[in-house]
ZAPAVEX-318508 format. One record per residue: x negated, y negated, z negated of N, C-alpha, C in turn. Coordinates in steps of 0.2 Angstrom, whole numbers, plus 5000, padded with zeros to 4 digits. Atoms other than C-alpha are relative to their C-alpha. Last residue first. Layout:
BEGIN
XYZXYZXYZ
...
This chain:
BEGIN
499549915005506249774768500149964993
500249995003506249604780500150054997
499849975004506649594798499650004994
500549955002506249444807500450044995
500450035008507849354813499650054999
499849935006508149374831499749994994
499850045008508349194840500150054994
500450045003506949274854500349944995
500649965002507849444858499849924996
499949955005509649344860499450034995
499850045004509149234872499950034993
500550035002507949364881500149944995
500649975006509449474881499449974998
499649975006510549354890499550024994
500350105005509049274902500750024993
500750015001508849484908500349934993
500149945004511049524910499049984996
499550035006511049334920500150064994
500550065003509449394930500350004994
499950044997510349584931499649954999
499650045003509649744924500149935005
500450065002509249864935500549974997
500150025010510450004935499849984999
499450035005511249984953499950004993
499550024998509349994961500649964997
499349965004508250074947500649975003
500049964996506650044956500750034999
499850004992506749854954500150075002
499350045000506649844935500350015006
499849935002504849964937500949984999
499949964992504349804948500450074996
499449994998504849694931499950045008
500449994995503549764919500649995006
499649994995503549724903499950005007
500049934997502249724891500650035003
500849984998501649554887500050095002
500250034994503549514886499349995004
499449994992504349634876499649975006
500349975001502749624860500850035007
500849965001501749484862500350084999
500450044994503249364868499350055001
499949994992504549444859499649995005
500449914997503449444844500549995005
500749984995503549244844500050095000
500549955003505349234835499450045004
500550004993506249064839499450074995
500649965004507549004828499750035006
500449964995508648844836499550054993
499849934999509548754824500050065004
499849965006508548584826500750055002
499350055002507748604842500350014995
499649965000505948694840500949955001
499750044998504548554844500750045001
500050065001503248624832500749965002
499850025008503848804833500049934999
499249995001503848794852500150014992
499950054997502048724853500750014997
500050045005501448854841500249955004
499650015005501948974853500149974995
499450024997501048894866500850034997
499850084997499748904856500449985003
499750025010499749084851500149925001
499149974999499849124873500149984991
499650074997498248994873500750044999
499850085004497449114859500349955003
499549975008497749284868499949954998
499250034999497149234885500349984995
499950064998495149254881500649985000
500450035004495549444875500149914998
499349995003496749484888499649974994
499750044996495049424900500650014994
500350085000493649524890500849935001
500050025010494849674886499749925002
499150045000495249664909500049974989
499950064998493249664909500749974999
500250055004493049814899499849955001
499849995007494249914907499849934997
499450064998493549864925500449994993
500150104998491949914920500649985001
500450035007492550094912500049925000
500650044997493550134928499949964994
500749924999494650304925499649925002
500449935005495850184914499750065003
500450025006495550034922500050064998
500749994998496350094940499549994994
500249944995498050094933499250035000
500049985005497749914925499950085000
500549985002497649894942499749994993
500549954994498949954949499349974996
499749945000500249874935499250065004
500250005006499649704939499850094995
500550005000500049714955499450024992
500449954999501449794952499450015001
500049985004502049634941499650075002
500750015006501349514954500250064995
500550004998502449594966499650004995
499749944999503949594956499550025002
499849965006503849414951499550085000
500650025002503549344969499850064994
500449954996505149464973499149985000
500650054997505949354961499750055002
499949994991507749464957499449965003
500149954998506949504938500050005007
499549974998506649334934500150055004
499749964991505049264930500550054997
500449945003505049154912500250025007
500650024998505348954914499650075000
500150044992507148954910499250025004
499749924996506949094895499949975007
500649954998505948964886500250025004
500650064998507248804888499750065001
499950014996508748934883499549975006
500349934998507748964868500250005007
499649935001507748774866500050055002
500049944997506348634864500450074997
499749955008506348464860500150075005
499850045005505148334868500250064994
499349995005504848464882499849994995
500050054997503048424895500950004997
500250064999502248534885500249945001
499750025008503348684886499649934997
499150005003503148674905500250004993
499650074999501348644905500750005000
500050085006500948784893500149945002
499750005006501948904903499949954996
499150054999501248854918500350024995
499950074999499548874911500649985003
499950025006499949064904499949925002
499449985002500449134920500049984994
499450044996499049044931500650004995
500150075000497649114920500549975000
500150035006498249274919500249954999
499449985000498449314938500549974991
499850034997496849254941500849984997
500250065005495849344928500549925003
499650005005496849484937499949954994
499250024996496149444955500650004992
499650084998494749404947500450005004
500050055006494449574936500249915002
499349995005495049654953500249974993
499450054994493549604962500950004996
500350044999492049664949500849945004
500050045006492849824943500049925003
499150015000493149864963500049964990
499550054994491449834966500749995001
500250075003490849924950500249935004
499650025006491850074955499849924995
499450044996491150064974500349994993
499749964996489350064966500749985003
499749955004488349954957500050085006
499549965001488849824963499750064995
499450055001487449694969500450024994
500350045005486149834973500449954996
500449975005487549944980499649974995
499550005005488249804991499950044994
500050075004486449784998500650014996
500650015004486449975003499949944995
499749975006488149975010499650004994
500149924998487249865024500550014995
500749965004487649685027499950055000
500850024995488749545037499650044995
500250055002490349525025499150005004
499450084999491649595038499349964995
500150044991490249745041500549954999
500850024998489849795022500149965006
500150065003491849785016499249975002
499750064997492249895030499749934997
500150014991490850025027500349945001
500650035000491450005007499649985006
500349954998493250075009499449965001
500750074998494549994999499350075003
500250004994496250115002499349935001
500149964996496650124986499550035007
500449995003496749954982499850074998
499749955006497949924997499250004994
500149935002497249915013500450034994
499449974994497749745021499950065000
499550024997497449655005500350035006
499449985004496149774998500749965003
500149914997494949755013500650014995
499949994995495049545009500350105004
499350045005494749544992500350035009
499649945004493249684998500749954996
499749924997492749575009500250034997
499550034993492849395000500250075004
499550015002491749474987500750005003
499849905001490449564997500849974997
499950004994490149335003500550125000
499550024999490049314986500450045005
499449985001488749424983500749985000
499549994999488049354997500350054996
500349965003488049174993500050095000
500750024999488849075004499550064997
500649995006490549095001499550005004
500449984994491848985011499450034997
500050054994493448964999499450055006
500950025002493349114985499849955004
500150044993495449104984499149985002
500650055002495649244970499849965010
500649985004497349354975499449955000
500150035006499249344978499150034998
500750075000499249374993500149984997
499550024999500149574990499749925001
499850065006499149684991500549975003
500450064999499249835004500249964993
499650065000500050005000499649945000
């Protein structure tokens, strides 16, 4: 299955590990990340397999390498538009969060989410890519507590707001597996429901 273009923009590399990079971004978009094949990525970026070897590693080091920026990409993005959107709200309601979360029918969404999906996949028979995705989910963790602490501070009054939804429904949901269930997918208005509801849940005490 090919990518989807959603992945790291490397402009005109020069350099050429760069330049391995761009190919193999490029070999997996119209191959799929499965189907990356080292031969292609050597001759689109002008070299031998030899040179990608010294660079890389191997082809597992070259897939860790490419994938950790397509998903440091994917990160990045998902947690700055969330900060500037709640940000840029005075007072904020759960309604207001839910607004701004991808919805199941987003085919954008759905994409990124299998992408996501595939290569976490790959992470666990590939050591390197594992522990670049801990490095990266690592890194994220504090701007996603921060954008928590944003909506506590500027919570509207009567609104309750309970962050494990976010770390522990929303960090690990996956809305392509939403899409395979046809008529029993849940709907957008069935989704922004429950996420109302999930995140004005009172913490449980014993």
């Amino acid at each position: 299955m090919a990518m989807s273009s959603q992945s790291p923009d490397l402009g005109s590399p020069t350099s050429l590990p760069d330049r391995i990079r761009a190919s193999a971004l490029e070999d997996i978009r119209s191959f799929g990340i499965l189907g990356l094949r080292v031969t292609r990525v050597a001759k689109r970026a002008n070299c031998s397999v030899t040179q990608i070897y010294r660079h890389f590693d191997d082809r597992d080091g070259l897939l860790a390498d490419v994938l950790a920026l397509i998903f440091q990409e994917i990160a990045t993005k998902n947690i700055e538009a969330s900060l500037a959107a709640l940000s840029s709200m005075a007072s904020i309601t759960v309604p207001d969060i839910v607004d701004i979360l991808p919805l199941p029918s987003k085919v954008a969404a759905r994409e990124e989410s299998l992408l996501r999906s595939q290569i976490l996949a790959v992470a666990t028979v590939n050591k390197g890519l594992r522990d670049r995705l801990a490095e990266i989910a690592q890194a994220v963790w504090p701007r996603w507590v921060e954008a928590c602490d944003i909506v506590d501070r500027r919570l509207a009054p009567g609104e309750s707001f309970d962050r494990r939804v976010v770390f522990v429904v929303l960090m690990n949901s996956n809305l392509f597996y939403n899409s395979l269930l046809d008529d029993n997918a849940i709907t957008d208005d069935e989704y922004r429901r429950f996420m109302i509801d999930a995140f004005r849940m009172r913490p449980h005490t014993n």
